[in-house]
C-alpha positions as CSV (number, residue, x, y, z in Angstrom):
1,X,-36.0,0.7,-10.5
2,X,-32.7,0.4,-11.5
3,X,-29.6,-0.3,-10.4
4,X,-26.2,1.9,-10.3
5,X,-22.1,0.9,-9.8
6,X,-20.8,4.5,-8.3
7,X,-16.8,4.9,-7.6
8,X,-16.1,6.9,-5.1
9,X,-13.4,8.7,-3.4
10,X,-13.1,9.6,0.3
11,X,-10.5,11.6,2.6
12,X,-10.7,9.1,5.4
13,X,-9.1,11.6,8.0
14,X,-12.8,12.0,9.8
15,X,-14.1,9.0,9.2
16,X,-14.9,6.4,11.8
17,X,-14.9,4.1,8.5
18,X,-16.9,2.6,6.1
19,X,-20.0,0.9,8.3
20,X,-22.6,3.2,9.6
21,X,-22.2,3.3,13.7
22,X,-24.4,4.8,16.0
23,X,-23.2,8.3,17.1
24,X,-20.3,8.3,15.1
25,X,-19.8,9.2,11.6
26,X,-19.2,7.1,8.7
27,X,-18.4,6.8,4.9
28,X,-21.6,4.9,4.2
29,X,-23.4,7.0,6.5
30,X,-23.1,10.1,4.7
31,X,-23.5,8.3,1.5
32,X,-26.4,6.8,2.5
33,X,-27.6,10.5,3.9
34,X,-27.2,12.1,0.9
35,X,-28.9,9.3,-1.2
36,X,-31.7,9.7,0.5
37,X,-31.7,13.8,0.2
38,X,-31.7,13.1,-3.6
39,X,-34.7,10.7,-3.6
40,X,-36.7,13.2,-1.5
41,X,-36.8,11.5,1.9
42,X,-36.9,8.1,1.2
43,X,-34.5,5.6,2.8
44,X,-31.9,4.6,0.4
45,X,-28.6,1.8,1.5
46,X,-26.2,1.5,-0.8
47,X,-23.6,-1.8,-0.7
48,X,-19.6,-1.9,-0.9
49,X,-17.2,-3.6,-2.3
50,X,-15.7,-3.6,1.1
51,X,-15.0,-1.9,4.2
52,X,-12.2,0.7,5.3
53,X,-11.4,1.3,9.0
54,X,-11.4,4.5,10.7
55,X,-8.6,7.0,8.8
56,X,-8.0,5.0,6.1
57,X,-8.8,6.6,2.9
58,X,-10.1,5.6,-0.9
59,X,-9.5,6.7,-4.6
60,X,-11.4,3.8,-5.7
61,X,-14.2,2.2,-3.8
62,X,-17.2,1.1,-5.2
63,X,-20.8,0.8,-4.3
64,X,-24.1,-0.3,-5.7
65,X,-27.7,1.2,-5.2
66,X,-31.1,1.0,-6.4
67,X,-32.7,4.2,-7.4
68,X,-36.5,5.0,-9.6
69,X,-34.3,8.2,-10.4
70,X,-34.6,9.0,-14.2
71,X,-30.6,10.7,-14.0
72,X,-28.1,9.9,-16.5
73,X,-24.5,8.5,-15.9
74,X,-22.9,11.7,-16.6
75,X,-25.4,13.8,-14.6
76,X,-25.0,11.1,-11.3
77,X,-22.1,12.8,-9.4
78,X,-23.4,16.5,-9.9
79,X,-25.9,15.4,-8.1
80,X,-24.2,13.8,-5.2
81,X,-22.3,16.5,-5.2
82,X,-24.7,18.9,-4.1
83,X,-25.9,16.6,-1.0
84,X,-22.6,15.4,0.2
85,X,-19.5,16.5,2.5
86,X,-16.3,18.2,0.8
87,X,-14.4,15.3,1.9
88,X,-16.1,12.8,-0.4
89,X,-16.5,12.7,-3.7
90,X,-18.8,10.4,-6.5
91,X,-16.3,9.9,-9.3
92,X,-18.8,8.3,-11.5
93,X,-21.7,6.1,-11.9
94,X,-22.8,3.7,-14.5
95,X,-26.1,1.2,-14.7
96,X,-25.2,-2.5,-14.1
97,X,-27.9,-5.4,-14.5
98,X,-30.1,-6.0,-11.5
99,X,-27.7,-8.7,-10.0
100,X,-24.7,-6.6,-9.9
101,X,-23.2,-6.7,-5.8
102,X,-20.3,-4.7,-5.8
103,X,-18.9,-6.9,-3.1
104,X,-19.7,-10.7,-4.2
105,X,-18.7,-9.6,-7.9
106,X,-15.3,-8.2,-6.9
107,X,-12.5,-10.1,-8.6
108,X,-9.4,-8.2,-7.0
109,X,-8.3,-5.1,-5.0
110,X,-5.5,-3.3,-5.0
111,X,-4.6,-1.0,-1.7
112,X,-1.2,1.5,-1.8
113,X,0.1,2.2,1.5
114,X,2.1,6.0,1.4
115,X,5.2,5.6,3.6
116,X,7.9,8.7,4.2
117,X,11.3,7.6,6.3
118,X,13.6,10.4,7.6
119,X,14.4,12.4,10.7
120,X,12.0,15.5,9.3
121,X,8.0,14.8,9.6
122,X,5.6,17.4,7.0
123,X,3.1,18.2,9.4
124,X,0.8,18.9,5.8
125,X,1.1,15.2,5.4
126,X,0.3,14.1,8.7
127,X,-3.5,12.4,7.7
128,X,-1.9,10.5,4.4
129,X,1.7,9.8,4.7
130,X,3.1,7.4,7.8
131,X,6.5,8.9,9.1
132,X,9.2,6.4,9.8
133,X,11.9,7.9,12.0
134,X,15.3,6.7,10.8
135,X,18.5,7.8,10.0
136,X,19.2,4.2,7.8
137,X,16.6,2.4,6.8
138,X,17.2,-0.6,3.6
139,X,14.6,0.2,1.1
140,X,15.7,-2.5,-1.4
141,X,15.5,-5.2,1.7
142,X,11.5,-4.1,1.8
143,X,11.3,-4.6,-1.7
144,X,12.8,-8.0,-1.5
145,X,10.7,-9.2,1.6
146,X,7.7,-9.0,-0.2
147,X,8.2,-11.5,-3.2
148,X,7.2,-14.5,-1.1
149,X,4.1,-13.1,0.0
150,X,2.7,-13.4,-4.0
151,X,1.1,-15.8,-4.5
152,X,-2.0,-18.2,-2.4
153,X,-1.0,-18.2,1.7
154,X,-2.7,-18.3,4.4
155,X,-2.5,-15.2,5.9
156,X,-3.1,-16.1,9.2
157,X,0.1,-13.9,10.6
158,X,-0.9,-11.2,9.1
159,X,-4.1,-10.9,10.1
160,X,-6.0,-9.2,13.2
161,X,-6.0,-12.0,16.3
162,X,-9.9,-11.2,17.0
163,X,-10.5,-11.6,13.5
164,X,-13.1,-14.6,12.8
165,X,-13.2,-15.8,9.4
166,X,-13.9,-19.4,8.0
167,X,-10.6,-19.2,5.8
168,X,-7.4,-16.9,6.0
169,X,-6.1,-18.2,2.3
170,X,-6.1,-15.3,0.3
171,X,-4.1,-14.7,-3.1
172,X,-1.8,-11.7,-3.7
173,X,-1.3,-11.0,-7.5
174,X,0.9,-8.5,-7.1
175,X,3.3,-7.1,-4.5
176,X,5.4,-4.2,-4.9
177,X,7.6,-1.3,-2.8
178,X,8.1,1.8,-5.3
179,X,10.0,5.6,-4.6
180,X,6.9,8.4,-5.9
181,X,7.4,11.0,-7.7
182,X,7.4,13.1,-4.6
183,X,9.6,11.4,-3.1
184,X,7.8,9.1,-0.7
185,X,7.8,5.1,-0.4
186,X,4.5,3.4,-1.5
187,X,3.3,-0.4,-1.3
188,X,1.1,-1.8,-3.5
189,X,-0.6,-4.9,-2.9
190,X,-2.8,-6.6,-5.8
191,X,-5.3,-9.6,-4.4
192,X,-8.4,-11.3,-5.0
193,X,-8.9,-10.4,-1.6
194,X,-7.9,-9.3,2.1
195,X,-8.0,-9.8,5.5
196,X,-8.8,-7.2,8.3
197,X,-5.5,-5.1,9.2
198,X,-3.6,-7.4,6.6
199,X,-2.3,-4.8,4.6
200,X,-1.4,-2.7,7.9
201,X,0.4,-5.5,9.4
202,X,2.3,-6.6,6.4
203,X,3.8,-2.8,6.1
204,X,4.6,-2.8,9.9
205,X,6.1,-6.2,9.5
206,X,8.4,-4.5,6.4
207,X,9.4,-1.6,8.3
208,X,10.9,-3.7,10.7
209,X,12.8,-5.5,7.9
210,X,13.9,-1.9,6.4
211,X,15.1,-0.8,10.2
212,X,16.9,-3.7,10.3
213,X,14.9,-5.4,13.3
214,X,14.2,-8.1,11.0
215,X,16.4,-10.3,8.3
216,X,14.4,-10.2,4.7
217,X,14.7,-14.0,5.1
218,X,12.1,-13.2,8.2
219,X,9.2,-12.4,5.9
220,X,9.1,-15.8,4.6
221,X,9.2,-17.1,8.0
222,X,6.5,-15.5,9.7
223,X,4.3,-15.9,6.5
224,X,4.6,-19.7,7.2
225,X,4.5,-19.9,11.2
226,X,1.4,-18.8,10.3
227,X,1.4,-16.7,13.9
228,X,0.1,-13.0,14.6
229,X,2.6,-13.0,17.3
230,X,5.6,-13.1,14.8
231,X,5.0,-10.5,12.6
232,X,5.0,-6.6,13.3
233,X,3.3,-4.4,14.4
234,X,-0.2,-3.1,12.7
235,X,0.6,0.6,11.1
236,X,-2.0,3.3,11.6
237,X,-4.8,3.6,8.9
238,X,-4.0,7.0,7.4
239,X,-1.2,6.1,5.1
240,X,-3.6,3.1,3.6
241,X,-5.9,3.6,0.4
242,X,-8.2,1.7,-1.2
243,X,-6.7,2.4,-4.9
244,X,-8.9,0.6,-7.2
245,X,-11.5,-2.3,-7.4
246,X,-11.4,-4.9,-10.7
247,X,-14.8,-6.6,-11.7
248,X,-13.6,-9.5,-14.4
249,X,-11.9,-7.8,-17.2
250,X,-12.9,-4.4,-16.5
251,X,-10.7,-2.3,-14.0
252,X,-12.2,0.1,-12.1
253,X,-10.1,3.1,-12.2
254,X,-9.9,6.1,-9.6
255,X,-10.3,8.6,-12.9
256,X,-13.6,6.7,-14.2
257,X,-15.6,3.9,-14.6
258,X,-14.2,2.8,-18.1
């Protein structure tokens, strides 16, 4: 038996998210359904670095599993390929030692969130892109909101009310608003880890700041008042991605394992 790091990308458009759920279906769901197609009926699990809610996509998400299969690396996602959905994909797959957890061995995440602001929606991005309706809308007053969140915080105002968690101190690396290529607005947010909807709520909290609802000076605020009431509100899941996963000093990439 040995075990297997696979990265994986995932249209999260029909996707209840990541956890298997009864009746409904699920990223790890259909993993685990096609795993156990490969190993002839036997009941394979696999283990992520994380979960992703319902719409929200990944270019990068990782997952361990145990397998008796003699398959090499290279050969891995041909074979998933023929047992899973079009809208997921195996990008690769490498063999780890036996104590490998793709979760508890994580050492940071980085998660894009794909914003387009205007008065004209594309209806072909409507599952990947959220549309801010605005005529004016201060793109360099996003980008300056988010330098105080870098850094270690607790995260309590931006994070889900319901949410029951020993700790809400989390570190951000990195924290960035960028213009595409294509044209759109995309955060990125590096950390060693992150709290449910803490992404979501951040951007919604930043789009108030770019309509103007809110002073840049606000952000700093509400990081501090440590209050779920005072930020925004939580953006819907299909303009989030889970970009990349890091293990020590070896990135994870959406291209490859290496």
């Amino acid at each position: 038996m040995a075990r297997w790091k696979a990265t994986i990308a995932y249209d999260g458009s029909a996707f209840s998210g990541w956890q298997v759920q009864p009746g409904k279906r699920t990223v790890q769901g259909e993993l685990e359904k096609g795993l156990t197609k490969l190993h002839k009926g036997e009941n394979k699990k696999v283990v992520a670095s994380g979960r992703t809610d319902a719409q929200v996509h990944a270019r990068g998400q990782v997952v361990h599993f145990d397998s008796f299969l003699q398959i090499p690396s290279a050969r891995w996602p041909r074979a998933f390929d023929t047992v899973l959905p079009r809208d997921m994909q195996v990008i690769c797959v490498e063999r780890v030692h036996d104590h490998f957890h793709a979760r508890f061995d994580a050492t940071a995440k980085e998660y894009r969130f794909f914003l387009h602001v205007g008065r004209e929606r594309d209806v072909f991005q409507r599952h990947y892109v959220h549309h801010v309706f605005a005529n004016a809308f201060d793109h360099e007053a996003v980008r300056r909101s988010l330098q105080p969140l870098i850094g270690t915080h607790d995260f309590s105002s931006f994070c889900a009310s319901d949410t029951n968690v020993e700790s809400k101190v989390r570190t951000l690396n990195a924290a960035s608003y960028v213009q595409t290529a294509e044209g759109e607005w995309c955060f990125r947010f590096n950390g060693d880890g992150f709290l449910y909807n803490m992404v979501r709520i951040i951007v919604g909290t930043a789009i108030n700041i770019g309509a103007r609802r809110l002073a840049v000076e606000d952000m700093n605020r509400i990081l501090h008042a440590r209050d779920r009431r005072q930020a925004g509100m939580t953006v819907p899941g299909h303009g989030l991605y889970l970009w990349q996963v890091q293990y020590g000093h070896k990135d994870v990439y959406p291209a490859g394992c290496g």
